[in-house]
N, C-alpha and C positions, 0 to 999 in steps of 0.2 A: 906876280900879276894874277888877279884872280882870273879860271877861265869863263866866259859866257857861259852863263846855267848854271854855275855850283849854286849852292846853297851859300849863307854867309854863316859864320861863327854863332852870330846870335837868334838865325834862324835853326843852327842844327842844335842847339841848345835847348831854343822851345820845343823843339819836336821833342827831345829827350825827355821834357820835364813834364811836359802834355804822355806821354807812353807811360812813365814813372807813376804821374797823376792814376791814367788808367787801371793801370797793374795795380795800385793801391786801393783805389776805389772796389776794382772787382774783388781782389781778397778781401777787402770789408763786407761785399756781400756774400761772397759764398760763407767767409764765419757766419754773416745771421743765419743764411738758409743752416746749417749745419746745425746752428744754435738752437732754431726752433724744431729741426728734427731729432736732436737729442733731448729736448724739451716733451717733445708728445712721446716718445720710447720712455720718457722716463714716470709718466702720467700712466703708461702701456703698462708699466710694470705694478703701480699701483693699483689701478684697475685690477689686472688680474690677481693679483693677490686678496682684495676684497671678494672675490669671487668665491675663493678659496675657501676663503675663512666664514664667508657666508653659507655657506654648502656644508661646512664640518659645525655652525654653530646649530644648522637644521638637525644635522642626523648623529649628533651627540648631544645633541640637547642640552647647549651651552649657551646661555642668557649672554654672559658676561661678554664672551667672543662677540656675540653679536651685539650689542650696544659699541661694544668697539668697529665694528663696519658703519654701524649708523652715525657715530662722531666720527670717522673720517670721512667719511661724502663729499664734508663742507672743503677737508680741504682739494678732493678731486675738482668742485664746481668752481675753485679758486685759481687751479691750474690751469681749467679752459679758459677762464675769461684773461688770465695773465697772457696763454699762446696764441687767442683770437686777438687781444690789442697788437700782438709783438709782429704778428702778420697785417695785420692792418698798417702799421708802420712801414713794413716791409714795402708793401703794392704803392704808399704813396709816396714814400720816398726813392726809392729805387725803379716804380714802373719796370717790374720785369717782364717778361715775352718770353715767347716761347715754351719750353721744358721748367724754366724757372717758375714758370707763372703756374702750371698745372703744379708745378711741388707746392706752390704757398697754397692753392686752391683745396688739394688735397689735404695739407694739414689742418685746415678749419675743418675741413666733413668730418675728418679723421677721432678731431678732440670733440666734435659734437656727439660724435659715434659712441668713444668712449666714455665721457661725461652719461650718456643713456646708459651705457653696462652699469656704471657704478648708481644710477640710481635705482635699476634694475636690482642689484645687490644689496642696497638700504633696503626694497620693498623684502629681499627676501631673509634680511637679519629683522627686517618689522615683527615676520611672521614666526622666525623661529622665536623670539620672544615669548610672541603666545602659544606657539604648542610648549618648549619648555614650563611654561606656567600652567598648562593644560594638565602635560602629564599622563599619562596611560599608553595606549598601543602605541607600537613602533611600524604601523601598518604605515604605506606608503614612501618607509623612510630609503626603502633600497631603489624604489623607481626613480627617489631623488637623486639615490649617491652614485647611479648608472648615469644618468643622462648628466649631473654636476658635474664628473670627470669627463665625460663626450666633448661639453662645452667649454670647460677648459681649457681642455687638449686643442678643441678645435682654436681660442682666443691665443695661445701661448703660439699655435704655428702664423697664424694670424699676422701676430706680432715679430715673428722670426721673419716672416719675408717680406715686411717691413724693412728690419732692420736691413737686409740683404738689397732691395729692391729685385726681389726673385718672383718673376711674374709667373713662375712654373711653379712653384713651392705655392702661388696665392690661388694660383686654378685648379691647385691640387686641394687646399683647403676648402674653396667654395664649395665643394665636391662633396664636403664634410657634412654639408649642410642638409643634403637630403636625408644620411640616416639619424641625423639628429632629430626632423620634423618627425619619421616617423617612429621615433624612440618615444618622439611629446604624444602623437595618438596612442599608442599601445599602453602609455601610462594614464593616459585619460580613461580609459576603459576599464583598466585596472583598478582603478581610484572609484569608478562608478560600481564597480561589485563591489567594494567595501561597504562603501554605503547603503547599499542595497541588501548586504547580509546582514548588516550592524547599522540602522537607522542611531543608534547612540553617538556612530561616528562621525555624523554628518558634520558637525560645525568642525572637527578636526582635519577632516580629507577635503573641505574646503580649502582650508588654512593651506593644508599642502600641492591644491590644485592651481592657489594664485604660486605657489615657489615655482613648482615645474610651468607656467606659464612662464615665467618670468627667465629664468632658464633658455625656454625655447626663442625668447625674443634677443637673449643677449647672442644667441646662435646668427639670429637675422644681421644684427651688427658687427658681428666677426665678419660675416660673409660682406656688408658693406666695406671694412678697411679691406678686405682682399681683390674687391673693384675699382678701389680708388686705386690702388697697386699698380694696376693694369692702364687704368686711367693716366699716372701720374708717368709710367717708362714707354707705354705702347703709344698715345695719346688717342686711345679708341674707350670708348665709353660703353661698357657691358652691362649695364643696370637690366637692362631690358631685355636680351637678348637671349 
């Protein structure tokens, strides 16, 4: 005899198979979010690498390296548009909330961030081009190869506390950011006595003053994934502060 109030067989059934549904559904989401955050680490790692190799085709004076950062751009700008649809998918199929919702938000700032390092990187395989073709002094090429390794270093931790969601490791990085600006002034200066000794040099310490801009802006976008860090575990918004 059933008692008053049990449940029936075919009710405790649905409930099962309604919990099972759930369980299943939410392991289909956490694989995307998972998906698209190994997706932009894996864009991280590109990126930086073009950095690299941008930076060594300046101050070796290697053409060839650098045509090689300028054909791969296309496929950086191919990756962001592949992890901005796969999150756009994400928000209107799943409507996630809360901490989920600040992760998919994050990964778009994140690939847009990145997407700017590497084209940051093309402008500066553009230019090693033309000093390689140019040819003559190696003036300017150590303020590069100082502040190229600054900003890397600073992109690679960048990317570490990323991968970690290490909000300590990201406020440590930010941190990075100020002697980098002032590593960009003291090479500007630098760059201006060249010129100033050597009017010959002028169109060449040009050439080198869009690199180390360029440099100091991909520093800007390190410091932006290290806010959204912050953003995406703390859910407090540091941009400004």
């Amino acid at each position: 005899m059933m008692l008053s109030g049990q449940p029936q067989s075919g009710q405790a059934e649905n409930k099962m198979d309604k919990m099972k549904f759930e369980n299943h559904y939410m392991k289909q989401f956490d694989d995307e979010l998972e998906e698209i955050r190994t997706r932009l680490m894996e864009m991280g790692g590109k990126v930086e690498q073009q950095l690299q190799n941008a930076v060594r085709a300046v101050t070796e004076a290697d053409s060839q390296l650098a045509e090689e950062v300028i054909k791969e751009e296309q496929n950086i700008d191919e990756m962001e548009l592949d992890i901005d649809e796969a999150c756009i998918l994400i928000i209107a199929r799943r409507q996630p909330a809360a901490s989920d919702l600040r992760l998919v938000m994050m990964v778009t700032k994140a690939v847009n961030d990145l997407e700017r390092i590497g084209d940051e990187a093309k402008k500066i395989a553009n230019h090693a081009v033309i000093l390689a073709e140019e040819g003559g002094t190696s003036k300017g090429y150590t303020e590069v190869r100082h502040l190229g390794k600054s900003v890397t270093t600073m992109l690679g931790n960048a990317l570490d506390a990323f991968a970690r969601f290490d909000v300590e490791a990201a406020l440590r990085t930010i941190e990075e950011d100020t002697p980098i600006d002032m590593d960009y002034k003291t090479a500007l200066r630098e760059l201006a006595t060249y010129m100033m000794e050597d009017p010959r040099s002028i169109s060449r310490v040009i050439n080198i003053l869009w690199v180390v801009r360029s440099l100091e802006r991909i520093g800007d976008h390190a410091k932006n994934l290290c806010e959204q860090i912050v953003f995406v575990v703390k859910g407090k918004d540091i941009r400004h502060q």
